[in-house]
C-alpha positions as CSV (number, residue, x, y, z in Angstrom):
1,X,7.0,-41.0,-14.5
2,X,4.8,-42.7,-12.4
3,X,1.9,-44.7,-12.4
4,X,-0.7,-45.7,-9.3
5,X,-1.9,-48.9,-8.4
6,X,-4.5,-50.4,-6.8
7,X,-3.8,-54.0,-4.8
8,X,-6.6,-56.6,-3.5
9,X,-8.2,-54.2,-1.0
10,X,-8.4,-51.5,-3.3
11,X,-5.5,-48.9,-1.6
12,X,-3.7,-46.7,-4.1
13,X,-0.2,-47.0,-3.9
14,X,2.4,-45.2,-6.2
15,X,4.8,-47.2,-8.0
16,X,7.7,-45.6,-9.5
17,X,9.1,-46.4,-12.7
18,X,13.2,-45.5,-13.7
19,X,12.2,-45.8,-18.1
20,X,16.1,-45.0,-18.8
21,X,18.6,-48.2,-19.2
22,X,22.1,-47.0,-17.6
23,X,25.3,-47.8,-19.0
24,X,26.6,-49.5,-16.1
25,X,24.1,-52.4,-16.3
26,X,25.4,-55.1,-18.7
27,X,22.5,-56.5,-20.3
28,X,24.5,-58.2,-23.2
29,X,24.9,-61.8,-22.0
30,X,23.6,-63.4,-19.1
31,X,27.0,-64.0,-16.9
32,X,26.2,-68.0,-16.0
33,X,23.2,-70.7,-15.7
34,X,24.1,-70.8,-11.6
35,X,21.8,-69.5,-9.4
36,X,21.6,-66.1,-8.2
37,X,22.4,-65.5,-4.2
38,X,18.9,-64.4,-2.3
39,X,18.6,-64.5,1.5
40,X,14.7,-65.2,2.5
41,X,12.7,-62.7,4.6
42,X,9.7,-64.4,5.7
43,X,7.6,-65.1,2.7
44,X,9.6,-62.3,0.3
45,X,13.1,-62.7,-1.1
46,X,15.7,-60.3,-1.1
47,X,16.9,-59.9,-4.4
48,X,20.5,-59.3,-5.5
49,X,21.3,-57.0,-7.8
50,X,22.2,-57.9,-11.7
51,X,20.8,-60.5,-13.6
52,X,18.3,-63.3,-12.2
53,X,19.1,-66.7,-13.1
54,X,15.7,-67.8,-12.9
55,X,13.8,-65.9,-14.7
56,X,16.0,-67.0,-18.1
57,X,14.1,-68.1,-21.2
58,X,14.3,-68.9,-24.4
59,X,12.5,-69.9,-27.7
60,X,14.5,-70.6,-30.7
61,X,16.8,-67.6,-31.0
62,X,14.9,-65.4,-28.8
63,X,16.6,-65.2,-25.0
64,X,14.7,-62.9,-22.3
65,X,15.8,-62.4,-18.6
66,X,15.3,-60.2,-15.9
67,X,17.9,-57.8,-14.8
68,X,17.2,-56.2,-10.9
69,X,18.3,-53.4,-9.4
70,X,18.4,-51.6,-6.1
71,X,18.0,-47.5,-6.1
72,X,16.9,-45.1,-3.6
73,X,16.4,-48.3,-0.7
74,X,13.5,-49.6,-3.6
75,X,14.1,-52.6,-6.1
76,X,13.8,-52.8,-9.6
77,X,13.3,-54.6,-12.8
78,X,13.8,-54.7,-16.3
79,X,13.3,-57.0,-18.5
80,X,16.5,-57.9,-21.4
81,X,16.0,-59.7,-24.8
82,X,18.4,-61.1,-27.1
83,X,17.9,-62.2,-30.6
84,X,20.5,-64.2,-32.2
85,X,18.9,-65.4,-35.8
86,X,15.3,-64.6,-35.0
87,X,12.5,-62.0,-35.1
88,X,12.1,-61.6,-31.2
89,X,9.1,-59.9,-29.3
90,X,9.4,-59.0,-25.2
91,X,7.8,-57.7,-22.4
92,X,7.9,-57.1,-18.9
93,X,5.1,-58.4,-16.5
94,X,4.9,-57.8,-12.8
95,X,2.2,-58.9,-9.5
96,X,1.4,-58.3,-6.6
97,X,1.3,-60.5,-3.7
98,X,-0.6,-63.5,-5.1
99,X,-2.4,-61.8,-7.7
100,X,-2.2,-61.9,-11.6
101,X,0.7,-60.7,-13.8
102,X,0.0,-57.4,-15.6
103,X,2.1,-56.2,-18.3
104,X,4.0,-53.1,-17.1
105,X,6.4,-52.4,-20.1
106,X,6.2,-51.6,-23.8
107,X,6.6,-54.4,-26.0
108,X,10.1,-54.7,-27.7
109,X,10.8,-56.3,-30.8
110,X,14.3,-57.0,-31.4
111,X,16.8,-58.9,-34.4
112,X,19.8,-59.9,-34.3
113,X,20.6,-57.2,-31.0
114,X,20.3,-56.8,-27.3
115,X,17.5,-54.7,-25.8
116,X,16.1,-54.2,-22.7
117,X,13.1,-52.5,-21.2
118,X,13.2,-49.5,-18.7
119,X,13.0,-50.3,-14.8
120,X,9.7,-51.0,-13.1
121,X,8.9,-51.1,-9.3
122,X,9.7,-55.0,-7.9
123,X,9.9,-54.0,-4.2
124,X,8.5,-56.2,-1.1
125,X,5.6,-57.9,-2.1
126,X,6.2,-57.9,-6.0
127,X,7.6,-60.7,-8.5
128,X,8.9,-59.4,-12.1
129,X,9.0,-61.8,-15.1
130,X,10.2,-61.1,-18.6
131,X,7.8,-62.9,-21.9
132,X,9.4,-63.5,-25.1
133,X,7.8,-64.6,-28.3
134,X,9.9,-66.3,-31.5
135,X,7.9,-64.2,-34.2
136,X,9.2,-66.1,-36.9
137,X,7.6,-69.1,-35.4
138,X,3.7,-67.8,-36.5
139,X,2.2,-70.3,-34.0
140,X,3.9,-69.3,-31.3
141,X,2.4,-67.2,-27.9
142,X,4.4,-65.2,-25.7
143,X,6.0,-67.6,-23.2
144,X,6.8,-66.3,-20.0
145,X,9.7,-66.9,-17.8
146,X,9.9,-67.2,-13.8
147,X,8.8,-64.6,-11.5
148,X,11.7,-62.8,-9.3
């Protein structure tokens, strides 16, 4: 599938989109708190591939993170949930440059499992960033994590 895109000067650029999870990704737990290794290019980041230490959150229960990969020379994102007790909402954001965040994934509501998003284009140029919400908690927004 794939979807275009316009950035700030109004070009329309294709962004493709991988929607399957793969069974060689391990989305279950997050592997540490450390940092994950990036070399800096300039004003973009190289990613590495697995999950991003910094773009962990978590409300109650609820634990979102995003999970990168690299395919066909491109990067990739998706965004991962876990809900360990609570009622769990997710979604996957991305931007451009400096621009906004626009939400580029379903939303996913998950109890008491692991579930994670298909991947979405995070190449040069573009920061990913998973939002959770604790749905049991009624006043509660979606709260967003940081951008990879």
């Amino acid at each position: 599938m794939r979807y275009a895109h316009a950035d700030e000067q109004g070009r329309t650029a294709q962004r493709g989109i991988i929607t399957a999870a793969h069974a060689d990704d391990p989305v279950e737990t997050p592997p540490d708190d450390s940092e994950p290794d990036e070399t800096a290019l300039g004003d973009d980041t190289v990613h590495t591939e697995g999950y991003e230490a910094r773009s962990y959150i978590r409300s109650g229960g609820c634990e979102g993170w995003v999970y990168t990969k690299k395919r066909s020379g491109h990067w990739y994102a998706k965004g991962v949930i876990r809900s360990r007790r609570n009622h769990c909402l997710m979604l996957l954001e991305t931007r451009h440059g400096s621009g906004g965040y626009v939400q580029v994934s379903n939303e996913y509501r998950a109890i008491n499992e692991t579930m994670s998003t298909g991947y979405h284009w995070d190449d040069r140029g573009y920061s990913a960033r998973v939002c959770i919400q604790n749905y049991d908690n009624t006043e509660e927004q979606y709260r967003c994590g940081r951008g990879v």
